[in-house]
C-alpha positions in Angstrom: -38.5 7.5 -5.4 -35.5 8.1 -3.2 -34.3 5.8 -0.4 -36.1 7.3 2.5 -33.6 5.4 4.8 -30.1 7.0 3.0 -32.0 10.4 3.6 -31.8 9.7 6.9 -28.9 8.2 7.2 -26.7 10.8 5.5 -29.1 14.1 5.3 -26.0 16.4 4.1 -24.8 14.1 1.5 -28.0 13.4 0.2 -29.1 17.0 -0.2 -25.7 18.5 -1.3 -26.3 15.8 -4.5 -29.6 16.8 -4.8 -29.1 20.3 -4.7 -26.9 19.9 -7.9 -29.9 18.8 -9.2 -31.9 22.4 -8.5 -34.0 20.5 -5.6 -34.6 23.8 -2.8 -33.2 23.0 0.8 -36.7 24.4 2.1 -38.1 21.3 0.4 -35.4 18.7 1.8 -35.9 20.1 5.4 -39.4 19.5 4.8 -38.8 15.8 3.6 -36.5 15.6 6.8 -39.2 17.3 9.4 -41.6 14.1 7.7 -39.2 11.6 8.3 -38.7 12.8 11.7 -42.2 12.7 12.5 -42.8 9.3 11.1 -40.3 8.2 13.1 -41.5 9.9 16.3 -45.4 7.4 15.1 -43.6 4.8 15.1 -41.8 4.9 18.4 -45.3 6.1 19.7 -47.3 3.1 18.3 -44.1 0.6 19.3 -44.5 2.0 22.8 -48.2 1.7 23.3 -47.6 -1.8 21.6 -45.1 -2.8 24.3 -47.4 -1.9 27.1 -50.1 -3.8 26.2 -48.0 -7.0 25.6 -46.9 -6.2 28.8 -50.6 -5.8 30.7 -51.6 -9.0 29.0 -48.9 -11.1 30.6 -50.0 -8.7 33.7 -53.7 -10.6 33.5 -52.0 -14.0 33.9 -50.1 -13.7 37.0 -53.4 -11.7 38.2 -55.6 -14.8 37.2 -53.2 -17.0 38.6 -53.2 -14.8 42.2 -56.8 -14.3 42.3 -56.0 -10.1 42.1 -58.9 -8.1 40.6 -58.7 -7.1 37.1 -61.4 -4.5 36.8 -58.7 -2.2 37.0 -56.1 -4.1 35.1 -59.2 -4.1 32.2 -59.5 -0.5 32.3 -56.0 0.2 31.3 -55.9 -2.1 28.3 -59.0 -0.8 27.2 -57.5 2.8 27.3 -54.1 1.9 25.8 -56.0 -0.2 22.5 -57.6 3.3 21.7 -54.3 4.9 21.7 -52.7 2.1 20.0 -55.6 3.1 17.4 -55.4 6.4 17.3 -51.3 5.7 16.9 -51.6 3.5 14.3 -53.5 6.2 12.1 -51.3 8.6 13.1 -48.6 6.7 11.4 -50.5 6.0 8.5 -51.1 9.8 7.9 -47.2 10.4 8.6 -46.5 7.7 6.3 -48.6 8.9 3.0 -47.9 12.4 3.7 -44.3 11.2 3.5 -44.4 9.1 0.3 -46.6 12.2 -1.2 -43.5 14.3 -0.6 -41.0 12.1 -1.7 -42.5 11.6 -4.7 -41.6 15.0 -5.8 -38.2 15.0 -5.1 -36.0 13.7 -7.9 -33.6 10.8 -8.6 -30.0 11.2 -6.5 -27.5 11.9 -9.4 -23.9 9.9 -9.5 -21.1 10.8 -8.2 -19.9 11.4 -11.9 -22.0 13.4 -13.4 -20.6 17.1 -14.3 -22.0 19.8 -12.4 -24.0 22.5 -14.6 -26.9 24.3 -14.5 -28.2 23.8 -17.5 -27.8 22.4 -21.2 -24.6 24.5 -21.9 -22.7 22.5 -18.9 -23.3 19.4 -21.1 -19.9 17.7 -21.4 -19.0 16.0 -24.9 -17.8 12.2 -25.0 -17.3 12.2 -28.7 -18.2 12.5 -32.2 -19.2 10.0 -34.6 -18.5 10.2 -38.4 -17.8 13.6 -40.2 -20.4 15.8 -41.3 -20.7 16.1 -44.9 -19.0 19.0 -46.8 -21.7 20.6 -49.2 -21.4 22.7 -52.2 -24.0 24.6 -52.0 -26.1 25.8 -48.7 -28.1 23.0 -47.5 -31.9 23.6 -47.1 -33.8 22.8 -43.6 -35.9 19.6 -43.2 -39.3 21.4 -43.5 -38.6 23.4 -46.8 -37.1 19.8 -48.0 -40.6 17.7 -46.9 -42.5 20.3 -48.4 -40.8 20.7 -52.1 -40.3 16.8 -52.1 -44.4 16.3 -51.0 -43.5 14.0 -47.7 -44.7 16.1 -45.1 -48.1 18.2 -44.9 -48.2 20.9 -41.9 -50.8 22.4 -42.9 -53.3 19.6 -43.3 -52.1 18.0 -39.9 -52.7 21.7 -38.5 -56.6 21.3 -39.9 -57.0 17.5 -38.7 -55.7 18.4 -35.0 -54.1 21.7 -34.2 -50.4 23.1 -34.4 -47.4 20.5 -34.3 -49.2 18.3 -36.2 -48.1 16.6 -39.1 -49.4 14.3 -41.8 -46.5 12.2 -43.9 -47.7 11.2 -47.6 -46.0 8.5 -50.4 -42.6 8.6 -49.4 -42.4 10.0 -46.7 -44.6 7.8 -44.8 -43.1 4.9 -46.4 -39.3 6.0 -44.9 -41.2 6.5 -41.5 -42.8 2.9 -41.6 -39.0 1.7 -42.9 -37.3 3.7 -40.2 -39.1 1.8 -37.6 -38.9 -1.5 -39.2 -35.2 -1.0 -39.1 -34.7 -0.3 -35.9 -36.9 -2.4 -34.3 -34.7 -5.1 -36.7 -31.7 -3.9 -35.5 -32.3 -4.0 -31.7 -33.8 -7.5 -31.9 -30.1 -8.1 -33.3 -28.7 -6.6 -30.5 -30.6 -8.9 -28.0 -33.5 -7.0 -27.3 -37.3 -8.4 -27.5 -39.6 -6.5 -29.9 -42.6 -5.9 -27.0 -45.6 -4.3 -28.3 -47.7 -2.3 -25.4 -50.6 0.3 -24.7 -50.5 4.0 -26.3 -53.0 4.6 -22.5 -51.5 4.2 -19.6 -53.3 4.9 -15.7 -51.6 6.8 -13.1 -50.0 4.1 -11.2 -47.4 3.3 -14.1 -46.9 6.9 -14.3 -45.9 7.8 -11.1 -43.6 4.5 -11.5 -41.5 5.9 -14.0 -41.5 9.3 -12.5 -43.7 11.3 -14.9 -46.4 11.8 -12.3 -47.1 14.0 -10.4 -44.6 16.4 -11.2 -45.4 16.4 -15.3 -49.0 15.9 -14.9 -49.6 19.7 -17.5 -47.4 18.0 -19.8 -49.3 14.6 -20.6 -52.5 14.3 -22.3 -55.7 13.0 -20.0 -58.6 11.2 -21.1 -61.6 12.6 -20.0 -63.3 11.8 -16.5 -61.2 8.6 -16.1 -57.6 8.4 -14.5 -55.8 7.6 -18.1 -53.2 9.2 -19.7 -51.6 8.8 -23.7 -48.5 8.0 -23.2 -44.9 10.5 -23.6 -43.0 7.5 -24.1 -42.7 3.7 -23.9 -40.5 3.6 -21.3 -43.6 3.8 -19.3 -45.7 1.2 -20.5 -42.4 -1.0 -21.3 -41.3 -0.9 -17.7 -44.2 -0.7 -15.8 -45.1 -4.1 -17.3 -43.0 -5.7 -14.2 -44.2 -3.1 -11.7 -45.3 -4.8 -8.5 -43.5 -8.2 -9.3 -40.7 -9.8 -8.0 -38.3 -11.8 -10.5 -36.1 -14.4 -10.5 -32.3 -13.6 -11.2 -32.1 -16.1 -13.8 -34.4 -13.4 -15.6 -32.4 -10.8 -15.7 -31.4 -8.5 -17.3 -35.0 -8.6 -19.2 -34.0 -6.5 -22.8 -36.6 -5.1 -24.6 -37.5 -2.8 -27.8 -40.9 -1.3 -28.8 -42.1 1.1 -31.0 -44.8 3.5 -29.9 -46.3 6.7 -30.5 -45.7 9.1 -28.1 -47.9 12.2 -27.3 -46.6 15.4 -25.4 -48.3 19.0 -25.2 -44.8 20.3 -24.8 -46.4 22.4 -22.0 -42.7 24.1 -20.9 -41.7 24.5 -24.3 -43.8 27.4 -25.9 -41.7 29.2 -28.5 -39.2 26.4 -29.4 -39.1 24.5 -32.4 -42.1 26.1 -33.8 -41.5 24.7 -37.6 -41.4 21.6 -38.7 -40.8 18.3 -36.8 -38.6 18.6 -34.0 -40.9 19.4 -31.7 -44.6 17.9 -32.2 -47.4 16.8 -29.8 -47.7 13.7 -31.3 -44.5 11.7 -32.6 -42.5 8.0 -33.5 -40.1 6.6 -31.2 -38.4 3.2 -31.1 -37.5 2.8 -27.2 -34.9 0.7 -25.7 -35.7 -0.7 -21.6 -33.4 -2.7 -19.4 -34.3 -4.6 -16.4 -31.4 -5.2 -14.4 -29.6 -6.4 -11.6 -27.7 -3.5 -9.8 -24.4 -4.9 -10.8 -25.0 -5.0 -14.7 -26.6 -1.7 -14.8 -23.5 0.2 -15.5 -22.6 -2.3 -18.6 -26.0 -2.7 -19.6 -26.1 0.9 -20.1 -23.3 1.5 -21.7 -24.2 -0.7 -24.3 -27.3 0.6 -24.9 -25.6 4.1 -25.8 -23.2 2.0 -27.9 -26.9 0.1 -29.6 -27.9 3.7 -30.2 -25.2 5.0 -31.6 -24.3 1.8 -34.3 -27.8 2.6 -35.6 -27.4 6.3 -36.0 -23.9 5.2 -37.5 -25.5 2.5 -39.7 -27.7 5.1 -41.4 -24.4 6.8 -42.2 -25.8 10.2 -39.4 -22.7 12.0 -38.2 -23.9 12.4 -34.3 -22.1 13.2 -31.0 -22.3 11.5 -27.7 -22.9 14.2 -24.9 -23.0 13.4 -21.0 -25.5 15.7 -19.7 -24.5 17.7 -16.3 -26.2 17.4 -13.2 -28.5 20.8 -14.0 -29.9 19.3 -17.5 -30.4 15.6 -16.1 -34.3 14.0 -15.9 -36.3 13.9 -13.0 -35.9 10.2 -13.1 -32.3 9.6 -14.0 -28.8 9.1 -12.2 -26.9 9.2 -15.2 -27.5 10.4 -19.1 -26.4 10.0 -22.1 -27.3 12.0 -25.4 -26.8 10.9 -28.6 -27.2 14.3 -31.1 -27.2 13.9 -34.6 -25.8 16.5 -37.2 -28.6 19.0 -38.9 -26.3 20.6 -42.1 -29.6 23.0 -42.9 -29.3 24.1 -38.7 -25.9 24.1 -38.4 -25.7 22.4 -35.3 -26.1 19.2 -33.6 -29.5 18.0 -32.4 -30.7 15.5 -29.7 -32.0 12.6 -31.3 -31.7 10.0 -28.6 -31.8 10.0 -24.4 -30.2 7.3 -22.7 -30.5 6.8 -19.1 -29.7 5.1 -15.9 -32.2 5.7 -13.3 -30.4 2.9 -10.6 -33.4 1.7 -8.5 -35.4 5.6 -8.5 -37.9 4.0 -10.7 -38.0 0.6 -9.5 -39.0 1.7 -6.0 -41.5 3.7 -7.1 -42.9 0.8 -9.1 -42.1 -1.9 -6.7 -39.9 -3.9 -9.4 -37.9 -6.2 -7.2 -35.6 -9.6 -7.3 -34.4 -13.0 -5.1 -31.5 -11.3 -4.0 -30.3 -14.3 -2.2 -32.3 -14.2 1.2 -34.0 -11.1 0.6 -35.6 -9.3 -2.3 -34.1 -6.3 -3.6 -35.0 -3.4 -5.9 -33.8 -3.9 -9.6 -32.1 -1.3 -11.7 -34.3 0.3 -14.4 -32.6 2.1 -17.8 -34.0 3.3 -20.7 -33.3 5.0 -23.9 -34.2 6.3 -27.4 -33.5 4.1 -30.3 -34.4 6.3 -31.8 -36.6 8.9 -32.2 -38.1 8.6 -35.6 -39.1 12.1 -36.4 -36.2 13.1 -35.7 -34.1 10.7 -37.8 -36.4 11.8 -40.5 -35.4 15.1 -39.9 -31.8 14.1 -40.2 -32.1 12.4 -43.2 -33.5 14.7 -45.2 -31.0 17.4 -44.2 -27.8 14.9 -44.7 -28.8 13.3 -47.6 -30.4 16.4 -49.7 -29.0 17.4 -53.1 -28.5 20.6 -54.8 -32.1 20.3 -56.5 -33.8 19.5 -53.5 -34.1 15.6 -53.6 -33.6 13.1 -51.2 -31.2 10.7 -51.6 -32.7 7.1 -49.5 -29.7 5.5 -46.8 -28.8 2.4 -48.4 -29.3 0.6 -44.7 -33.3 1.4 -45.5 -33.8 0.3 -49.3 -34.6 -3.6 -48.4 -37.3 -1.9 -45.8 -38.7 0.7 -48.9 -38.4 -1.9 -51.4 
């Protein structure tokens, strides 16, 4: 959630950033009318408050004078109704006024390119060449159907479309991938945590999912659970509504999960194969942080991502996405997109973001910040997203005849 107080503090500033973002000045005014009339309860309730402190030092010097307090009497009564009624007030103003705020987005930095969508993306760099082939390379799904990896069709009759089922070695690559990874972060100093695929709608609307993505996620029946799109939400949300002790951060962790997505805003894309499914593999990288580590922290968890993209020999690029194309949750992101030969054209594979203390406050993750305690920087990112690297694999490393050629980072994990 956004700091209620900088809204207030700098209105114009606030909503010129957020207007990069596609946020409608109809709703900021209406965030700013709230915060007005919260304000306006407040000063009410304070008021009242301050008169009946007053009265009730009023009823000593009465006492003390031998004056009549019937009267007295009748005006405190009066004014502890109204302090009542003002202290609901206030309470209304003050959920209406969280309710709001929760729709509005994360405040993106000052450095992030202005664009209005996915084609404003600005490229960092590229990372190894893509291979030069001598014949025209096939796409992943043709590939995982002549080699016998991937089923469609079965995983459309177990579940419905964008289903998949993986058989012999295929599945064995999966479970290999995600050993790997998972290996290769622990390297990199970042617990292996193993969490919930259900989450309920509290650690949701910490990491910013809910409400605004609520058609997007998948509900279990008559109870207020949700599977999960990511671990980022289960992996953060297992510090929500603590307060830590510096010496504990940053707090690194790594986890794999499967994720689950009805891709509501994405009918038509990515119809074949595996780039786009309902149900999918991801190895997740989270960072609990002081403010001042966040910007290293997350730097080198785009460096984590991209070593291990690099390690399985995937030519990828790093991409810094533009204000118009950033997550409702983040600040700052980073792609990583890896080379498909058989799509000509680079693919995201991995998200990394900053999302500063957006998350945090919405999840009331805080820290001993000296005398006080303050909100914590919150990051995430995709390390990666196995389907995807699958996908990669099989276009980079196909022959001629159709095989598959296995990254020699992954034959320990196959043996």
């Amino acid at each position: 959630m956004i700091d209620l107080k900088l809204l207030q503090k700098d209105f114009q500033d606030v909503s010129d950033k957020l207007a990069r973002k596609g946020v409608s000045i109809e709703l900021l005014n209406s965030l700013k009318k709230k915060s007005e009339e919260l304000k306006a309860a407040k000063v009410a309730f304070e008021t009242l408050q301050a008169a009946q402190n007053a009265m009730s030092k009023e009823f000593g010097i009465y006492k003390k004078e031998g004056k009549d307090v019937n009267e007295l009497k009748a005006r405190v009564d009066a004014n502890k109704i109204k302090i009542t009624e003002a202290l609901e007030t206030q309470r209304i103003e003050q959920e209406e006024l969280e309710s709001l705020a929760m729709s509005i987005p994360n405040i993106p930095d000052d450095d992030v390119p202005y664009g209005k969508d996915e084609n404003d993306n600005v490229e960092i760099k590229k990372v190894l060449s893509p291979r030069e082939f001598s014949f025209t390379p096939k796409e992943h799904w043709e590939l995982a159907e002549k080699n016998g990896w991937i089923d469609f069709e079965r995983g459309v009759k177990l579940a419905t479309s964008r289903f998949s089922v993986s058989f012999g070695m295929g599945a064995k690559l999966e479970r290999a991938l995600i050993n790997f990874m998972l290996s290769f972060n622990s390297k990199r100093g970042f617990e292996e945590v193993s969490v919930p695929s259900i989450v309920n709608r509290t650690a949701l609307e910490g990491t910013g999912q809910l409400p605004k993505f609520e058609d997007d996620l998948y509900k279990i029946q008559d109870q207020e659970l949700f599977l999960i799109p990511t671990a980022e939400v289960p992996v953060t949300n297992l510090f929500q509504d603590e307060i830590l002790l510096p010496t504990q951060l940053p707090i690194k962790m790594t986890a794999y999960t499967s994720c689950f997505r009805k891709e509501a805003g994405a009918a038509g894309r990515d119809t074949r194969g595996m780039i786009r499914q309902h149900q999918f593999h991801k190895v997740e990288l989270v960072c609990i942080a002081k403010p001042e580590d966040s910007d290293k922290i997350f730097e080198e968890m785009v460096q984590t991502a991209s070593d291990l993209l690099s390690a399985l020999e995937l030519p990828h690029r790093l991409v810094t996405l533009c204000s118009g194309d950033l997550g409702f949750s983040a600040a700052k992101t980073v792609d990583l997109e890896v080379w498909l030969p058989g799509q000509n054209t680079y693919r995201e594979i991995s998200s990394v973001s900053n999302t500063r203390e957006f998350q945090a406050r919405r999840a009331k993750i805080r820290y001993k910040d000296e005398n006080k305690n303050s909100f914590v920087h919150t990051l995430n990112g995709s390390s990666l997203a196995v389907g995807r690297t699958m996908v990669a694999i099989m276009e980079n490393f196909q022959n001629e005849d159709g095989s598959i050629v296995i990254p020699k980072v992954l034959e320990p994990y196959i043996n």
